[in-house]
C-alpha positions as CSV (number, residue, x, y, z in Angstrom):
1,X,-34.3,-170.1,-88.3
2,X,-30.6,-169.7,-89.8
3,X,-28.6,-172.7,-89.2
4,X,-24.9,-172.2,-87.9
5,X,-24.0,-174.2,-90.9
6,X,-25.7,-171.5,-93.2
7,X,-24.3,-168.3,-91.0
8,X,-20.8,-169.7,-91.6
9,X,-21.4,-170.4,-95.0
10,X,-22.9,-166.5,-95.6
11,X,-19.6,-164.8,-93.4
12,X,-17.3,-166.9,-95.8
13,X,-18.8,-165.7,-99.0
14,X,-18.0,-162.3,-97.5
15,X,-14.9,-162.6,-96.4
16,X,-14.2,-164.0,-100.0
17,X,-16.2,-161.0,-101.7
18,X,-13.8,-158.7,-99.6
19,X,-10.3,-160.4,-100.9
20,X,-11.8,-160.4,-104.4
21,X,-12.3,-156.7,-104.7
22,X,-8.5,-155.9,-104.1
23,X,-6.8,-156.4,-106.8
24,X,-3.2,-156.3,-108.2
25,X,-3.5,-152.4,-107.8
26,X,-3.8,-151.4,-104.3
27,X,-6.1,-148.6,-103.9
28,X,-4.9,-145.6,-101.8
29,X,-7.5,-144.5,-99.0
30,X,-6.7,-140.8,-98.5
31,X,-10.7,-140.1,-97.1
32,X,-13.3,-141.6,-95.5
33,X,-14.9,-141.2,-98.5
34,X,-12.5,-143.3,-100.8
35,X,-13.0,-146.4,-97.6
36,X,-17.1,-145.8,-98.5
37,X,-16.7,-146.1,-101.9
38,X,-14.7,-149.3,-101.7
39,X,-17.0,-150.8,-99.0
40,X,-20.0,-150.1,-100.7
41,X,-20.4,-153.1,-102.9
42,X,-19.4,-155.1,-100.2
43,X,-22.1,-154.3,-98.1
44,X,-25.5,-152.6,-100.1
45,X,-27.4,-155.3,-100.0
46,X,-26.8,-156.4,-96.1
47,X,-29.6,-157.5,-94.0
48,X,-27.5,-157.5,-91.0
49,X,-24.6,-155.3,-89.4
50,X,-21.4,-156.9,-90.6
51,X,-18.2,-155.8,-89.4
52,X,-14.9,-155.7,-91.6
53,X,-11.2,-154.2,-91.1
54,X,-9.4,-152.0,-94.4
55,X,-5.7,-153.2,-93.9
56,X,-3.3,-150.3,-95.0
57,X,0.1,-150.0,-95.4
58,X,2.7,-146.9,-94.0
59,X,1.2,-145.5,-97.3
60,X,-2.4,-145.7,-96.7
61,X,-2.4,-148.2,-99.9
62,X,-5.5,-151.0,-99.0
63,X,-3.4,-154.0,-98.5
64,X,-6.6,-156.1,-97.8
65,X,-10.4,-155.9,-96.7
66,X,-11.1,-158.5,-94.0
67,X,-14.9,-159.6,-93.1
68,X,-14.9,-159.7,-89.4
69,X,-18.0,-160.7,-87.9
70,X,-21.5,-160.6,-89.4
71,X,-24.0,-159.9,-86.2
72,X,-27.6,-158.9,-85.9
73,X,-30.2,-156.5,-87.9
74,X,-29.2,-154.0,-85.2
75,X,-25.4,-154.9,-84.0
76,X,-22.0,-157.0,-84.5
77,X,-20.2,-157.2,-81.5
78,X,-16.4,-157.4,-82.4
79,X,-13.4,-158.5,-79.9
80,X,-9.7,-156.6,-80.3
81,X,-8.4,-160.5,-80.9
82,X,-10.4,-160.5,-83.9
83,X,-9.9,-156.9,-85.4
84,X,-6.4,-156.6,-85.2
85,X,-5.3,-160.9,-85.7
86,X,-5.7,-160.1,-89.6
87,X,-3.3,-156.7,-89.2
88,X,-0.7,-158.7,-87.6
89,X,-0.4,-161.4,-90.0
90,X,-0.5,-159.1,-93.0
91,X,1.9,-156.3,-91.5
92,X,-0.4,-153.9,-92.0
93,X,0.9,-150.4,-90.1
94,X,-3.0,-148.9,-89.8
95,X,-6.5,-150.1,-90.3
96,X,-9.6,-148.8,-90.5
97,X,-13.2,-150.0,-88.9
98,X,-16.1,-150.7,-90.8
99,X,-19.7,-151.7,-90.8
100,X,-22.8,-151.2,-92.0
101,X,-25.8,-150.0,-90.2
102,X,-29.2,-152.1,-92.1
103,X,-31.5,-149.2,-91.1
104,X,-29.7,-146.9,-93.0
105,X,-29.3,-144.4,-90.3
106,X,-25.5,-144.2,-90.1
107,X,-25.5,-142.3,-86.8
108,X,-23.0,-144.8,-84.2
109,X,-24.7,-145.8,-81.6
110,X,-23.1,-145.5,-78.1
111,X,-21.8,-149.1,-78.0
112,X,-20.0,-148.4,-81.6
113,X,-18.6,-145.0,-80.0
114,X,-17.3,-147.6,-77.0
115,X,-15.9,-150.5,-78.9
116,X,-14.3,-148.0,-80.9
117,X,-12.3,-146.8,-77.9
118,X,-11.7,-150.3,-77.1
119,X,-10.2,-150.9,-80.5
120,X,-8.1,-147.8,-80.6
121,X,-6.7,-148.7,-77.1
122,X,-5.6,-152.1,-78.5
123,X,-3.9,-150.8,-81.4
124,X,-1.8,-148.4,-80.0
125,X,-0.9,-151.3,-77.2
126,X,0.3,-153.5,-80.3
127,X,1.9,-151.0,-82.4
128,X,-1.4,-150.5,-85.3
129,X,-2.9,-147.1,-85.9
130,X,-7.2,-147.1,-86.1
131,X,-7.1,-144.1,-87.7
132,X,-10.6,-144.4,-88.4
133,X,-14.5,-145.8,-87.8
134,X,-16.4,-145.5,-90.8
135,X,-20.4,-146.7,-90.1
136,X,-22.2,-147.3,-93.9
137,X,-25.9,-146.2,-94.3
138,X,-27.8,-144.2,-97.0
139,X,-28.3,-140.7,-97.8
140,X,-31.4,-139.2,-97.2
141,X,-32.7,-135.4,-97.9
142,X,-31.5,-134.2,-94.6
143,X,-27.9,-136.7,-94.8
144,X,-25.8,-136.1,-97.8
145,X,-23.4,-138.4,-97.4
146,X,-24.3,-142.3,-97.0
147,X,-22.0,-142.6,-93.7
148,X,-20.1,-141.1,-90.9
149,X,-16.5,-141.3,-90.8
150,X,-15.2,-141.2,-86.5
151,X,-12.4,-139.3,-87.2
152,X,-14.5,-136.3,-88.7
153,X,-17.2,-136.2,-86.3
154,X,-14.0,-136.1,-83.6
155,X,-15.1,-139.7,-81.9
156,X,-11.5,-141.1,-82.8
């Protein structure tokens, strides 16, 4: 059994592997695909869903990545206190949602298609674009890419 001493210990290597990765140079996120290739390190080797937020600026440069919540093998619930608290502080203008799906089937399930909803409710209540979902898997022969990006499936 995992200890709440050990889960704590696990979310705050994450959320320190997360503000490593941006360095001096902020990346710019243009695609989905350029917030996969930034999140994949961060979360290959998962064993359960973990939920982070990509802070950009009002030119999509990656100011920060912040670890959210890490959840189950099959879900990490996530509050709007929690997503956005991070946005505010840093002045970000936009974020984007991420996690990771374990089984490597990065289809959203119908509670990520209604947290998302939530989410992008919230931010336009507090002034801070989601302008997008992106749920991590791995490619397969019949999935070419290793996730699915909201906005281009037309869920955001």
């Amino acid at each position: 059994m995992v200890t709440r001493k050990k889960k704590a210990s696990k979310f705050l290597e994450l959320m320190d592997a997360a503000s490593a990765y941006i360095t001096e140079e902020k990346p710019k996120s243009e695609s989905p695909e350029d917030i996969a290739r930034v999140m994949r390190p961060l979360t290959q080797d998962l064993t359960q869903e973990s939920f982070f937020i990509v802070l950009l600026n009002t030119k999509n440069r990656i100011l920060s990545i912040e670890a959210v919540t890490t959840g189950l093998v099959d879900r990490a619930p996530i509050h709007a206190r929690e997503a956005f608290r991070m946005a505010i502080v840093q002045n970000a203008s936009r974020i984007v949602l991420v996690h990771n799906h374990p089984s490597g089937d990065p289809t959203p399930s119908t509670q990520d298609i209604a947290c998302t909803r939530q989410l992008v409710e919230a931010g336009k209540i507090i002034g801070i674009e989601v302008i997008d979902h992106v749920v991590l898997g791995e490619k397969t022969e019949s999935r070419y890419k290793d996730y699915i990006s909201f906005r281009e499936e037309g869920l955001v």
